[in-house]
C-alpha positions in Angstrom: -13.3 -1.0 16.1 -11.6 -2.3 13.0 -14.9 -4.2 12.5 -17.1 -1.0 12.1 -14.6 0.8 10.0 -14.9 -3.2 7.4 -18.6 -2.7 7.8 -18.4 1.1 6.4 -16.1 0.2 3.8 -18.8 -2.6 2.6 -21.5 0.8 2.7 -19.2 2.6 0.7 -18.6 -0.1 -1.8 -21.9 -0.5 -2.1 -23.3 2.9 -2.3 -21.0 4.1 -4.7 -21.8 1.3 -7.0 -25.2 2.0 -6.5 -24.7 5.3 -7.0 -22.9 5.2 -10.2 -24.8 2.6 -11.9 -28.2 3.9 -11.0 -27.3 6.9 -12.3 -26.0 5.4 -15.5 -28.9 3.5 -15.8 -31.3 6.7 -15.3 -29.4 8.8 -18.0 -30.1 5.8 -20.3 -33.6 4.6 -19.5 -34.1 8.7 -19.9 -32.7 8.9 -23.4 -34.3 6.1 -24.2 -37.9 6.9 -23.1 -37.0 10.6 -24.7 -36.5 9.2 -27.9 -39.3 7.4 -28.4 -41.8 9.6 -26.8 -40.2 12.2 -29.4 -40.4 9.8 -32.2 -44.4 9.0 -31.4 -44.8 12.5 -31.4 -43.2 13.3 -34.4 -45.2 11.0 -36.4 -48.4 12.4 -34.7 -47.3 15.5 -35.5 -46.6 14.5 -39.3 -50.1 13.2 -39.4 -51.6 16.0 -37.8 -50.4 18.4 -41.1 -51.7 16.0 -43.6 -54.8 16.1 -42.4 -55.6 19.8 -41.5 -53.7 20.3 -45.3 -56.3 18.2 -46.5 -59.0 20.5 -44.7 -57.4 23.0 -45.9 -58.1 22.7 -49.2 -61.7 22.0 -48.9 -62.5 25.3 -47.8 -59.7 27.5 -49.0 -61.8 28.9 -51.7 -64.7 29.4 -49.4 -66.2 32.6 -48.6 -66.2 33.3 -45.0 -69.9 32.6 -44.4 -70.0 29.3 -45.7 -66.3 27.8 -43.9 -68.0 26.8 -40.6 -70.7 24.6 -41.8 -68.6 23.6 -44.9 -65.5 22.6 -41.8 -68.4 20.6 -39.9 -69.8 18.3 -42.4 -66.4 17.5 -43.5 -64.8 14.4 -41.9 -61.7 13.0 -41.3 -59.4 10.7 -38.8 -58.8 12.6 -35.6 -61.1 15.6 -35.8 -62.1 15.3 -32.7 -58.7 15.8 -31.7 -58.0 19.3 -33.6 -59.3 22.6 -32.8 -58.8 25.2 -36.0 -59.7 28.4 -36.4 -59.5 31.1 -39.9 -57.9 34.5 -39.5 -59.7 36.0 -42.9 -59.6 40.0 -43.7 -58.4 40.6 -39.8 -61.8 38.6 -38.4 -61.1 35.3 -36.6 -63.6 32.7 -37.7 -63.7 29.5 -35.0 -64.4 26.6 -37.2 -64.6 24.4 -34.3 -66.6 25.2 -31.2 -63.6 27.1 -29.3 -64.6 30.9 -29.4 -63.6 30.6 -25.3 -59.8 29.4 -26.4 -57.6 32.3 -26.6 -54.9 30.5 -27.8 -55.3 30.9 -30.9 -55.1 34.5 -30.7 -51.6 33.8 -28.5 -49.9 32.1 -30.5 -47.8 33.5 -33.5 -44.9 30.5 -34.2 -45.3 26.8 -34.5 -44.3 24.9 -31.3 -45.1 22.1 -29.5 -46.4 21.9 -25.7 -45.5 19.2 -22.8 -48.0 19.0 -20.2 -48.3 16.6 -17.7 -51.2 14.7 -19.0 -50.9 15.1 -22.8 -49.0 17.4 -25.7 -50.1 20.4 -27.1 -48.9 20.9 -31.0 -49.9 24.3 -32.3 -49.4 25.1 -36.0 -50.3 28.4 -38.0 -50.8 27.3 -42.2 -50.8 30.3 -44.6 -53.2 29.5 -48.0 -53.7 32.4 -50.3 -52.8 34.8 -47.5 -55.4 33.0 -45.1 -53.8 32.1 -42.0 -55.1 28.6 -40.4 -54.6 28.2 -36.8 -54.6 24.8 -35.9 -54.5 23.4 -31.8 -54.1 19.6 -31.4 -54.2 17.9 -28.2 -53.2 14.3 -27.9 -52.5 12.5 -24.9 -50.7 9.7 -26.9 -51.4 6.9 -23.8 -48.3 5.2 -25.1 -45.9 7.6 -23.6 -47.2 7.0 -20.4 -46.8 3.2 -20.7 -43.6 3.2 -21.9 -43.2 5.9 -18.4 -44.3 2.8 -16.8 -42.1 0.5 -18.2 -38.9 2.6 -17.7 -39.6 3.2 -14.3 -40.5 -0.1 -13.2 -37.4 -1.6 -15.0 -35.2 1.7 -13.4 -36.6 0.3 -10.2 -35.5 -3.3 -10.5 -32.0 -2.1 -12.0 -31.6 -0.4 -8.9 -32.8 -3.3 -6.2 -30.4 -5.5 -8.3 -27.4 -3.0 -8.6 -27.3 -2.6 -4.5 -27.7 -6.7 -4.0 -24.9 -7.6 -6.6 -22.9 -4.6 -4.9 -23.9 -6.3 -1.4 -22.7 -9.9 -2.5 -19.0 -8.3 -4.2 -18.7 -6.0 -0.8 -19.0 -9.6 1.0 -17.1 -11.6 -1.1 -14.0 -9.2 -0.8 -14.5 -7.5 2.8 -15.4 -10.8 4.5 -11.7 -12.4 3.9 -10.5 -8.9 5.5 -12.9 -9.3 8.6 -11.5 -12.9 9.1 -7.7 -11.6 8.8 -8.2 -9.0 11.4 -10.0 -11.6 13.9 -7.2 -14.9 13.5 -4.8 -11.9 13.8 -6.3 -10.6 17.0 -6.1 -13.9 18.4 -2.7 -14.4 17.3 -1.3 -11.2 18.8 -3.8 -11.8 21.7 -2.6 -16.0 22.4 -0.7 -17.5 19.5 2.2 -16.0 17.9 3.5 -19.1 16.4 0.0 -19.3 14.9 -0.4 -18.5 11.0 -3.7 -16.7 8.9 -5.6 -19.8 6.8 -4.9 -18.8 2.8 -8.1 -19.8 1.3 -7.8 -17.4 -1.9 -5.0 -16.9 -4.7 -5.8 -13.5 -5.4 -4.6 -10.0 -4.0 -6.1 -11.5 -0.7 -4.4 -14.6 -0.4 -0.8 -12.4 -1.3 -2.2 -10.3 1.8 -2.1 -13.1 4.0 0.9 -14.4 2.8 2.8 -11.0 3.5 1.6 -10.9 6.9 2.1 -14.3 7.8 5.5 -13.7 6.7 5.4 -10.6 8.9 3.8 -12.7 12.1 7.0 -14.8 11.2 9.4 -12.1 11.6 7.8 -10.5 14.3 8.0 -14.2 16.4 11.7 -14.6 15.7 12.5 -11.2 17.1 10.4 -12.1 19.9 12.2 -14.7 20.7 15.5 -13.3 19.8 14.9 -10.3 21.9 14.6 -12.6 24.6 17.5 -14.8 24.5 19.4 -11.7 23.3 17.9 -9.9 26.8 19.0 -12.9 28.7 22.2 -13.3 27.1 22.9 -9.3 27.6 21.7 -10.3 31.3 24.4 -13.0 31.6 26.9 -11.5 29.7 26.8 -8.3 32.6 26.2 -10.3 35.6 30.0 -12.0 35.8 32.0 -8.9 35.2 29.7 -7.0 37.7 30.1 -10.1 40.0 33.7 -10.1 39.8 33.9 -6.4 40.6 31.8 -6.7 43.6 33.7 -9.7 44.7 37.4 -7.5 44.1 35.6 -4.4 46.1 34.7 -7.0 48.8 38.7 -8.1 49.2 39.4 -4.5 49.4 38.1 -3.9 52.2 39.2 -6.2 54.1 42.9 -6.6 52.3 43.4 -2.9 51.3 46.8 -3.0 53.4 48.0 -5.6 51.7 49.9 -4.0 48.2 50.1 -7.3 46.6 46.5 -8.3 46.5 45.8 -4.2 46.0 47.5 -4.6 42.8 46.3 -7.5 42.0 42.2 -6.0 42.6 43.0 -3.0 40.9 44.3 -5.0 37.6 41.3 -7.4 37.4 38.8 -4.8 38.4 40.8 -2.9 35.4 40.0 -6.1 33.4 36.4 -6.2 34.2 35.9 -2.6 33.5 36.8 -3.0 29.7 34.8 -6.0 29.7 31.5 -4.1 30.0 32.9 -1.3 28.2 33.0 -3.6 25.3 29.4 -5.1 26.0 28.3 -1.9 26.1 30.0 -0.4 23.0 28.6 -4.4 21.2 25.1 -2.9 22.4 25.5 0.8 21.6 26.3 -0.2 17.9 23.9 -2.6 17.4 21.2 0.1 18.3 23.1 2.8 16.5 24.8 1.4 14.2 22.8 3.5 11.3 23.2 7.0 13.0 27.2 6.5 13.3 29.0 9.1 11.2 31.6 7.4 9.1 35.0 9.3 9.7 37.0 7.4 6.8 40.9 7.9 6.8 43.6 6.1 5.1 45.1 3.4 7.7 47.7 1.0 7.3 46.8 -2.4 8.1 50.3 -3.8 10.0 50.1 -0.8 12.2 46.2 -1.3 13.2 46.9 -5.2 13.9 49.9 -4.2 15.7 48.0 -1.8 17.8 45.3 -4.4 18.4 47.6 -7.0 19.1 49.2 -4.6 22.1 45.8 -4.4 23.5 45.1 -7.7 24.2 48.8 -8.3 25.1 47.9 -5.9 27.8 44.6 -8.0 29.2 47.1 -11.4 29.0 45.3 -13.5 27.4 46.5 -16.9 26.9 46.4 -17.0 23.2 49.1 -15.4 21.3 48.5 -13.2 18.0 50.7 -13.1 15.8 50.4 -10.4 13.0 51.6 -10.9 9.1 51.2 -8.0 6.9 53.5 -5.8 4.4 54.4 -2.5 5.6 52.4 -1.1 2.5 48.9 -2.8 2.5 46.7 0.5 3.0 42.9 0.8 3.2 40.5 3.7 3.2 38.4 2.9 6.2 37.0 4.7 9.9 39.9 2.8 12.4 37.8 3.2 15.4 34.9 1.0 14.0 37.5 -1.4 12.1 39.4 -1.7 14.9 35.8 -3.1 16.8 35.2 -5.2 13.9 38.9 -7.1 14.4 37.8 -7.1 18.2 35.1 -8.8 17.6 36.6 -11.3 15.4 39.3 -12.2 17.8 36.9 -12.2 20.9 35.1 -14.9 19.1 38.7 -17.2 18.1 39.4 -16.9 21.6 35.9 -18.0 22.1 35.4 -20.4 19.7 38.9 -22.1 18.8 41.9 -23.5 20.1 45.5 -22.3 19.5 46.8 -19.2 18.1 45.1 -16.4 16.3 46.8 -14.8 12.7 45.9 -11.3 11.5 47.0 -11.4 7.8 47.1 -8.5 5.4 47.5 -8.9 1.8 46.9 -7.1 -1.7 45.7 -9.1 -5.0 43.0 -7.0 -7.1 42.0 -6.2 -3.4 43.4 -5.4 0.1 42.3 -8.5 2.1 42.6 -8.7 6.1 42.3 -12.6 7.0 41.9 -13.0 11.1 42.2 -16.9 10.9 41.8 -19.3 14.1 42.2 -23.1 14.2 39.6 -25.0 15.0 36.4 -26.8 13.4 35.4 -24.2 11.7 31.4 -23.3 10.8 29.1 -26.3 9.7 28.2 -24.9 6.2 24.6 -24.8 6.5 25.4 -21.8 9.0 27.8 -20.1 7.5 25.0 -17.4 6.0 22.6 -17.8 8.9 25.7 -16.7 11.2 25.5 -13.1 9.9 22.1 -12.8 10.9 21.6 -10.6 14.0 20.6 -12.6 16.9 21.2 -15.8 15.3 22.9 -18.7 17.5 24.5 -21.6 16.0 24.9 -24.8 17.6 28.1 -24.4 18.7 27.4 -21.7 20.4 28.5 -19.8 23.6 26.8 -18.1 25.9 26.9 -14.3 24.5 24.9 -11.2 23.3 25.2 -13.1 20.1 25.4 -9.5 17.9 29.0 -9.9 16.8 29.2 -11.2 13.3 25.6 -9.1 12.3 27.2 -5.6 13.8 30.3 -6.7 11.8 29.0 -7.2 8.6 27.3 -4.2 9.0 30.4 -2.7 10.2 32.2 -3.7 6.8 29.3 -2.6 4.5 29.6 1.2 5.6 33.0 0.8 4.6 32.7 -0.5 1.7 34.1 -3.7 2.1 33.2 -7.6 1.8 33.5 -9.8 4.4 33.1 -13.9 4.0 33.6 -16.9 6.1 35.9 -19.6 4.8 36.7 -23.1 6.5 39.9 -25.0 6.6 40.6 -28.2 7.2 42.2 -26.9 10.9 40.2 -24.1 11.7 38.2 -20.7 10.1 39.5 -17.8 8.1 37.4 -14.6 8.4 38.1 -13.1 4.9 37.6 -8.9 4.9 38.1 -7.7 1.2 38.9 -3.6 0.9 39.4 -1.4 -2.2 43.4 -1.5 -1.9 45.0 2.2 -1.7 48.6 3.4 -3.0 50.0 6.0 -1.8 52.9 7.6 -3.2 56.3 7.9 -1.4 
């Protein structure tokens, strides 16, 4: 399909050259052969009054019975050419043989004819109140030669016009026509393929974008699938250990103990794909969140965070070190993901205990540092990336530092990664906010 529409392109691209210069072309090769037709004629013309003039005044002191035969043993250039008659005392007095050409009695201004085959210049002269009409008919073969030419070079202007046009529609359409086919047969077998540059122009910066595109569109290929499997994984143990609790309820539902003890870890499991889901929801939806900012106070969000994961007992301990008056201007609920996230990955990623630090300079700055090895610095950018896996990575939906970037952007806020020499600090940066008491 694409083909055809490249091959009507090409038509159009030639046709509307064609059409454009041809006419150009006609417009001039017509003024031209106008002007000099109309210059030949106008010298024929010129000529034409000297001579009759010069008749003229041979017989212009003639009686009327003696202007024929005077008129027809007089000679000059041409005659053979001019038909004249006499209009004397209301008689007209054919001094040629032309007593069948009406003209001359049609005719009552000076104007010149264009027929087909020849012009036509008719001129009345007025001696001693003696009119003199005079008919001259040239066919002046030169006009009709330099027809000739004109039209035979209009011709060849044209057959060149539509082959020049042909070789440019090529030249730039034919580049196009092998784009589309390598890129059929990349989408078709080979995505880690790439189009052939072979041109530095417009062209070649086409092929460049869209092997830049092909790039992109491979990566997320791939990342979709390791982020599918990952998702995939990331379900199957929490649903696993579900299934496994309900299995030991049946058989142990009398038993309070290990009731409890279902119930709790079931409990556990529950939040666990609430917060694969909610990871999923926001990377999907991130853009169509409403922001609901509020002024929060940082020590009582850790505090509040460091309660929830008391409650799941984990085996790390977090400890929380913030003045009472570092306040930010933020939307909690997606803050409170962001610091989440941030410890799900410590508890992930590190050893030891996990620090959420607040603290004001020219900025409010939340710090959630773990100890550790840190990031190798080559990854440190890459990391923010969405579905980018480092080499020390975990199994995982691998969203978390890309949704929380994102995260901190809508509220305003900076976030960087910064090793130490025993572990990571994840730096947030805030505009700071005092309130008045």
């Amino acid at each position: 399909m694409k083909k055809i529409r490249l091959k009507k392109i090409k038509d159009k691209i030639i046709f509307a050259n064609t059409v454009s210069l041809v006419f150009i072309s006609f417009i001039i090769i017509l003024g031209m052969t106008i002007f000099l037709i109309h210059t030949a004629v106008k010298a024929e013309t010129k000529e034409m009054d000297k001579l009759v003039l010069s008749a003229i005044d041979k017989l212009k002191n003639l009686p009327s019975n003696k202007l024929k035969e005077t008129y027809k043993n007089y000679d000059y250039a041409d005659k053979e050419y001019i038909s004249l008659a006499v209009k004397k005392n209301g008689t007209f007095i054919y001094l040629t043989n032309d007593e069948n050409n009406f003209d001359f009695k049609k005719f009552e201004v000076n104007k010149l004819e264009t027929k087909w085959d020849r012009f036509v210049y008719k001129r009345i002269y007025t001696v001693n109140n003696t009119k003199y009409y005079a008919i001259r008919n040239f066919e002046y073969m030169e006009a009709h030669e330099v027809l000739y030419v004109m039209l035979l070079m209009f011709i060849l202007i044209t057959i060149s016009i539509i082959i020049i046009s042909k070789i440019v529609a090529e030249y730039v359409l034919n580049p196009l026509t092998n784009i589309i086919s390598q890129s059929k047969e990349i989408n078709n077998h080979n995505i880690d393929a790439q189009l052939t540059k072979t041109r530095d122009d417009e062209i070649g910066e086409l092929i460049d974008v869209l092997n830049e595109t092909f790039k992109k569109k491979e990566e997320i290929i791939k990342s979709q699938k390791t982020f599918s499997s990952d998702v995939s994984h990331e379900l199957k143990t929490p649903l696993a250990i579900m299934k496994g609790y309900l299995d030991v309820l049946k058989w142990g539902k009398d038993d309070e103990k290990l009731l409890e003890e279902a119930i709790e870890n079931m409990d556990i499991e529950v939040k666990n794909l609430e917060r694969i889901i909610n990871t999923l929801f926001l990377s999907s939806n991130l853009e169509k969140i409403t922001i609901k900012k509020e002024i929060a106070n940082v020590k009582q969000l850790f505090e509040k965070i460091k309660k929830d994961y008391e409650l799941l007992h984990i085996e790390r301990k977090i400890s929380v070190k913030s003045n009472d008056n570092v306040n930010i201007f933020i939307d909690k609920n997606l803050i409170s993901e962001v610091l989440r996230g941030l410890i799900d990955n410590s508890i992930k990623y590190s050893v030891g205990n996990i620090e959420l630090i607040a603290k004001e300079n020219e900025m409010a700055e939340i710090i959630v540092r773990n100890y550790g090895e840190g990031i190798p610095e080559e990854e440190k950018k890459k990391l923010f990336n969405r579905n980018f896996q480092g080499k020390n990575a975990k199994k995982g939906a691998g969203l978390g530092l890309s949704i929380i970037k994102d995260i901190i952007l809508l509220n305003d806020g900076e976030i960087y990664l910064e090793n130490r020499e025993d572990g990571l600090d994840v730096r947030m940066e805030f505009k700071k906010i005092e309130i008045e008491e």
